[in-house]
C-alpha positions in Angstrom: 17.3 12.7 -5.8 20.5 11.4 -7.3 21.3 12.8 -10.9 23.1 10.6 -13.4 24.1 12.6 -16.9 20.8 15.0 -16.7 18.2 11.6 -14.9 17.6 11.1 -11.5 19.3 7.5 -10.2 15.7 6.0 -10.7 15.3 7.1 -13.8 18.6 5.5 -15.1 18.2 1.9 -13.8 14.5 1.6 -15.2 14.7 3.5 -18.3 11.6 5.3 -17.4 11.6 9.0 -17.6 10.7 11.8 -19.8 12.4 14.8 -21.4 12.7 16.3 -18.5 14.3 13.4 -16.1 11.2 12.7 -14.4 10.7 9.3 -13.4 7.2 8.0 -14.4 5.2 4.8 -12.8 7.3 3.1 -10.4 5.3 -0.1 -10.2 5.4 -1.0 -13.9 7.1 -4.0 -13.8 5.0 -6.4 -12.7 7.8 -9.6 -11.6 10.3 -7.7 -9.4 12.6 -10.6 -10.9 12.3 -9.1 -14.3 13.0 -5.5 -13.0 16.0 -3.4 -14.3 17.9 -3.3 -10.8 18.2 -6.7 -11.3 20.3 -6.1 -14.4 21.7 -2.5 -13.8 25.3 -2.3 -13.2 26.7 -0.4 -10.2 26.8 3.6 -11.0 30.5 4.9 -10.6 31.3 8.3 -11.3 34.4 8.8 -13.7 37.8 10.0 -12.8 38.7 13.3 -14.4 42.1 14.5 -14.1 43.2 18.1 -14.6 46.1 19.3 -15.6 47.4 21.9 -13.1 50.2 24.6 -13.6 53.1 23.3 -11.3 54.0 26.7 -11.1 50.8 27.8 -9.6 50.3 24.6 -7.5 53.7 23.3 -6.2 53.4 20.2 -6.1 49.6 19.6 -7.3 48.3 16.0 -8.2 45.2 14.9 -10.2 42.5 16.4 -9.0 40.0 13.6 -7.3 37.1 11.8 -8.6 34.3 14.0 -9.6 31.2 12.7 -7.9 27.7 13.4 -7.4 27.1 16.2 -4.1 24.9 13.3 -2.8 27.0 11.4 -0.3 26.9 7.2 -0.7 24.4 6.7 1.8 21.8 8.6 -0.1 22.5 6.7 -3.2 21.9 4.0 -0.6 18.8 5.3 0.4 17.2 5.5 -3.3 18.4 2.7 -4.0 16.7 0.5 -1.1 13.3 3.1 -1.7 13.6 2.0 -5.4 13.5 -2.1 -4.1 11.1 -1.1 -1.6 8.8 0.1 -4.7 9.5 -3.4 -6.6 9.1 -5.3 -4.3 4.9 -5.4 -4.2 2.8 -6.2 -7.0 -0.3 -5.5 -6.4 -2.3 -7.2 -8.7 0.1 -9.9 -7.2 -1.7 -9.3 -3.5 -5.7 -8.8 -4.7 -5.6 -12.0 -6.5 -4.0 -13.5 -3.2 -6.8 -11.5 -1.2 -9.5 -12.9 -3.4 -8.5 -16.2 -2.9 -8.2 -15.7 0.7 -12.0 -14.2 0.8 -12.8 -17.0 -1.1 -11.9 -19.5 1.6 -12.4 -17.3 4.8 -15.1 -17.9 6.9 -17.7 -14.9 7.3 -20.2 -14.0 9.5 -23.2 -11.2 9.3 -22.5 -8.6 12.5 -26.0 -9.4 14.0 -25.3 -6.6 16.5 -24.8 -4.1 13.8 -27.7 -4.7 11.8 -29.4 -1.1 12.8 -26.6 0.8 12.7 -23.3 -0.5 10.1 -24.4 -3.9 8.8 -21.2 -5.8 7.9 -19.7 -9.2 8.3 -16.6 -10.2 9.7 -13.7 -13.1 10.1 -11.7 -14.2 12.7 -8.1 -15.0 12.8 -8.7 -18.4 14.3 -11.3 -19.6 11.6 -8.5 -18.9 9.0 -5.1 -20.7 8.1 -2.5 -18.9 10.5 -0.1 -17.9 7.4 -2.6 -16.8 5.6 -4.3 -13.9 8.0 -1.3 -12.1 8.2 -0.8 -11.4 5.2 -4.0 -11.0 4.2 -3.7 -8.0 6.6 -0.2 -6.8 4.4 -2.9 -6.4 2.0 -5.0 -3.8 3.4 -2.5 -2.2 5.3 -0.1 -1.5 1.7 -3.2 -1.0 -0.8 -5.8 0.2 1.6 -7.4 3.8 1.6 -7.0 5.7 4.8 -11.1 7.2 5.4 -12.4 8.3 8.1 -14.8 6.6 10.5 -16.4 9.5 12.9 -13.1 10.5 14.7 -10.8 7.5 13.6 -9.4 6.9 10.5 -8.5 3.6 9.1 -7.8 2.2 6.0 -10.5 0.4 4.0 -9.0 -2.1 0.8 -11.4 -2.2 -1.9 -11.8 -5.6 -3.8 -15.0 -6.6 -6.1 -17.5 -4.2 -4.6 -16.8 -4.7 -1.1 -14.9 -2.9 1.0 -12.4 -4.9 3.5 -10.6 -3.3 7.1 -9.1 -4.7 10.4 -9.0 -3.5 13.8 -5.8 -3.2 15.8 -2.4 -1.8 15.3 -0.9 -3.8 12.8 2.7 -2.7 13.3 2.1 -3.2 17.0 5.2 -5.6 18.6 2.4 -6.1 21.4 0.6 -9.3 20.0 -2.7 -8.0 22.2 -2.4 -4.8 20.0 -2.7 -6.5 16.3 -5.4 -7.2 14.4 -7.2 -10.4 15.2 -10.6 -9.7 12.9 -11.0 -8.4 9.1 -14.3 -6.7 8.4 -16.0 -6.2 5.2 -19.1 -4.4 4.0 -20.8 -4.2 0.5 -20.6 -0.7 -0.8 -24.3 -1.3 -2.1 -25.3 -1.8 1.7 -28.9 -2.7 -0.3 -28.0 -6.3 -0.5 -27.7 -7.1 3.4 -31.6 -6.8 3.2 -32.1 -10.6 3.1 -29.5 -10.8 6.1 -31.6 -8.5 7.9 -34.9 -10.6 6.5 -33.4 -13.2 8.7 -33.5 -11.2 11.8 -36.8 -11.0 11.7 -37.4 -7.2 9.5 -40.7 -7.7 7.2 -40.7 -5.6 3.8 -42.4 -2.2 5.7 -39.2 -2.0 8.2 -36.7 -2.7 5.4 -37.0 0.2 3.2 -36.5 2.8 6.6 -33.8 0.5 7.7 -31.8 1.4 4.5 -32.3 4.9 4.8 -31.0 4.7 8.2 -27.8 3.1 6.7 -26.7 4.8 4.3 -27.8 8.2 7.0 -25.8 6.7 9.6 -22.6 5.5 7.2 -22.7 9.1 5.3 -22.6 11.0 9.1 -19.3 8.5 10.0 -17.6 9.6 7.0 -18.1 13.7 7.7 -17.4 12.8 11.3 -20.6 14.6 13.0 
């Protein structure tokens, strides 16, 4: 970490840090626009010059500009991790998710219904901007869980739970995600989905069991 007069480079071109140069939250500016870097001047260290006994150092100059040990790539490098940082909002992407839930098309995994009841959208019943992005959602604000041996990352929104299937970094378009999935956390209210399917009111209450049993052993992995 670059150190500017006692702060880390961070530190200096937010204005956030403590009394002991630590930087605190990162994403507190909510309109990257509005951000410090966008006002900050460019660091330069300051030229001090010494004054050096020409009989001890024939033909000694100035000595050269005192800068920081970090070389000008790594200034580079916290610089871009800094705009990297800014660059996000997140309250920015869930109200974009929630809007496209909102106008997604979902449908009850019929298949699943004994085992991991959940629903699920395809890339072609949605707008074709809009699904890739809406996976830039999960994938930066998502929580990587574990699902028996796999892990994957789950984006929680308004007491559901949201995750795709593929590689979304994959340059292979066979690779990338192509569905989003989502599940209540209560999984309680997909009994009237399973109603439909033909469960009375004696199955139901054994079939939650069996969920939350069954959802429980995929998070432990056994």
């Amino acid at each position: 970490m670059e150190v500017v007069n006692g702060h880390s480079y961070i530190a200096k071109i937010t204005g956030r840090y403590d009394k002991s140069g630590h930087t605190s939250d990162l994403h507190c500016f909510k309109n990257p626009l509005e951000s410090p870097r966008h006002h900050a001047e460019e660091y330069s260290v300051s030229t001090n010059e010494y004054d050096l006994n020409s009989n001890a150092h024939a033909g000694a100059t100035n000595a050269s500009v005192v800068r920081d040990s970090h070389s000008r790539s790594d200034r580079s490098f916290h610089r871009r991790d800094l705009e990297a940082s800014l660059m996000f909002d997140q309250d920015h992407d869930v109200a974009y998710f929630r809007s496209f839930v909102a106008d997604a098309r979902w449908r009850f995994a019929k298949t699943y219904v004994e085992s991991y009841p959940h629903e699920y959208t395809l890339q072609q019943w949605v707008d074709a901007d809009a699904f890739p992005r809406a996976i830039q959602c999960i994938e930066r604000w998502g929580v990587i869980e574990s699902f028996w041996r796999a892990e994957r990352k789950y984006f929680y929104v308004d007491e559901r739970k949201y995750w795709h299937m593929g590689n979304a970094a994959s340059e292979k378009p066979d690779e990338r995600p192509t569905l989003i999935n989502r599940t209540w956390l209560d999984l309680s209210r997909y009994r009237e989905n399973a109603k439909t399917l033909g469960y009375d009111d004696a199955s139901l209450d054994p079939l939650l069991t069996r969920w939350a049993d069954l959802l429980e052993r995929a998070r432990r992995g056994f």
